[in-house]
N, C-alpha and C positions, 0 to 999 in steps of 0.2 A: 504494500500500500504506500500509497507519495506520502510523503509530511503533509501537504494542502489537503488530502483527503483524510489522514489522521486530526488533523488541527480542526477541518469544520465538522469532522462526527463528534470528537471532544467538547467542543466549542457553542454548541448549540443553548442559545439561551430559552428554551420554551415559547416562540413564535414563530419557527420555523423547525419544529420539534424532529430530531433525528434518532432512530428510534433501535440504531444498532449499534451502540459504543460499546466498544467490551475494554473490560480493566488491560488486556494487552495493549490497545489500541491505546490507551491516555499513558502504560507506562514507555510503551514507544515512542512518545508524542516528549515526553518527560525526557527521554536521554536524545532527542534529536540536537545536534549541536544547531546555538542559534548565532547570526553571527552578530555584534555588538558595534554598528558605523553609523556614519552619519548622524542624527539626534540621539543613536543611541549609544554614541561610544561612551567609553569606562573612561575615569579621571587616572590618570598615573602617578603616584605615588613618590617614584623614582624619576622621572624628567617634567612633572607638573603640568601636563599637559593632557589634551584627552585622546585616545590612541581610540583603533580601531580594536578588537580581541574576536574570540570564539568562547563561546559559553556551554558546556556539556559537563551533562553529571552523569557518572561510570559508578558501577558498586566492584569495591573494593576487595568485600569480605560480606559474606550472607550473615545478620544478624540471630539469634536466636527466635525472638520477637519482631516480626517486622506491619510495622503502622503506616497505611496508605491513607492520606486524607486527600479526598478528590476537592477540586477545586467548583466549589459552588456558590461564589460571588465573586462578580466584578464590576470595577468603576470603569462609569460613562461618563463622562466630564465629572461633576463633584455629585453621582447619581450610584448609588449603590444597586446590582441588579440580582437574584439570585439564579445560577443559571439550574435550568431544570432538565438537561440530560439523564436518560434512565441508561446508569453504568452497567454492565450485566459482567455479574463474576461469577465464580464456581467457589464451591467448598474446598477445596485443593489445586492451589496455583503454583505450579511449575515453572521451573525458574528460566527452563528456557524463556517465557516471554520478555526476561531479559537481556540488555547486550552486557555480556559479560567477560573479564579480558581473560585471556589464557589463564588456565591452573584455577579457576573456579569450578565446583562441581555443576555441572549442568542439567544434571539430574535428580538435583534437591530440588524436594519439595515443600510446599507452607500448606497447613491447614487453618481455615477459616474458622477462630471463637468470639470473635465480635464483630459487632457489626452500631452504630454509633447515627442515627438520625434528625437530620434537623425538618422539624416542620415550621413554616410560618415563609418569609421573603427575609429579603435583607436586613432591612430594618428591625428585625425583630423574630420571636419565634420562639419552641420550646426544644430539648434535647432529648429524647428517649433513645435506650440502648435494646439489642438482642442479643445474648451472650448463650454461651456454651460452655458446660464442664469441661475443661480440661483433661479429666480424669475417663472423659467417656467418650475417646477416641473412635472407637467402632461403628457409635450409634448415639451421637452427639442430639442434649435433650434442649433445647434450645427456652429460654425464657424472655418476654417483654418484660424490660424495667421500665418504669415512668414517674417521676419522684420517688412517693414512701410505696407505691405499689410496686408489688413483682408478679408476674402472672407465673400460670401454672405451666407447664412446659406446653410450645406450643405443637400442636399435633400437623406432624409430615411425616411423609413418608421418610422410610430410613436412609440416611445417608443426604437427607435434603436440605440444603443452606436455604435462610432466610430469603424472603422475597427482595428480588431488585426492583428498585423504584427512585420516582428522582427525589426523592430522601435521602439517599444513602448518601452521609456526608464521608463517616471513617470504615476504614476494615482493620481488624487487628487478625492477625496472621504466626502461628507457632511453627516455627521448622520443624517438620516429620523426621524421626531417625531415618536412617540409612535403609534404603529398603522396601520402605510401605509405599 
């Protein structure tokens, strides 16, 4: 897929609703090198002046824990907007969907235990989570939190991650041993 076709699935602010972003697509979108010229060049530090650069993020080392917050607001002139893309993930993300340098394993995997939603628009709005035992790896019992309420686990089929929807602000994600 181009960058320009990754950036407008990503990109969509819910008035020209795009309706198949997948978490690979925004984290490919996320290490596409951008280049930094013209009004957007970087200040330099060392000859004081603003140069032109390249801007890209590379993972280094796979975390144990790894936190994706998708990007769901942005500024329009001094106009805050929420964007309402529906991200579509899986319960276990593989690492190929990322670019990774040599000597990383490429076939580690993360499993999906939370999941972190905002309802409301920019300006405002409330937080509810969906989480997962940790401990119940095989057949993970998922619950809605929402303030002092916690529900009861919610009923899927087995093996089934929470719904996608253009809620979904965070994923929180535990690296799979070796193997599964």
């Amino acid at each position: 897929m181009s960058n320009d076709e990754a950036e407008r699935r990503a990109r969509s602010n819910g008035s020209s609703p795009v309706t198949d972003v997948t978490l690979a697509d925004c984290i490919h979108l996320y290490q596409t090198e951008e280049r930094m010229e013209g009004g957007n060049q970087v200040y330099c530090e060392e000859c004081h002046d603003k140069q032109d650069m390249v801007k890209k993020y590379i993972f280094y080392h796979l975390p144990q824990i790894l936190v994706i917050s998708l990007k769901r607001f942005e500024m329009f002139g001094s106009r805050a907007q929420k964007l309402m893309t529906t991200v579509n993930f899986d319960c276990v993300l593989p690492v190929d969907a990322f670019k990774l340098p040599r000597g990383l394993d490429s076939g580690t995997k993360y499993r999906l235990f939370g999941v972190v939603n905002h309802l409301g628009q920019a300006d405002g709005g409330h937080y509810t989570a969906m989480c997962s035992n940790l401990d119940s790896s095989r057949d993970p019992k998922w619950r809605q939190y929402n303030d002092e309420m916690v529900g009861q686990p919610m009923t899927q089929k087995s093996g089934q991650c929470p719904p996608c929807n253009s809620s979904t602000y965070m994923l929180f994600y535990e690296r799979m041993p070796a193997g599964n």
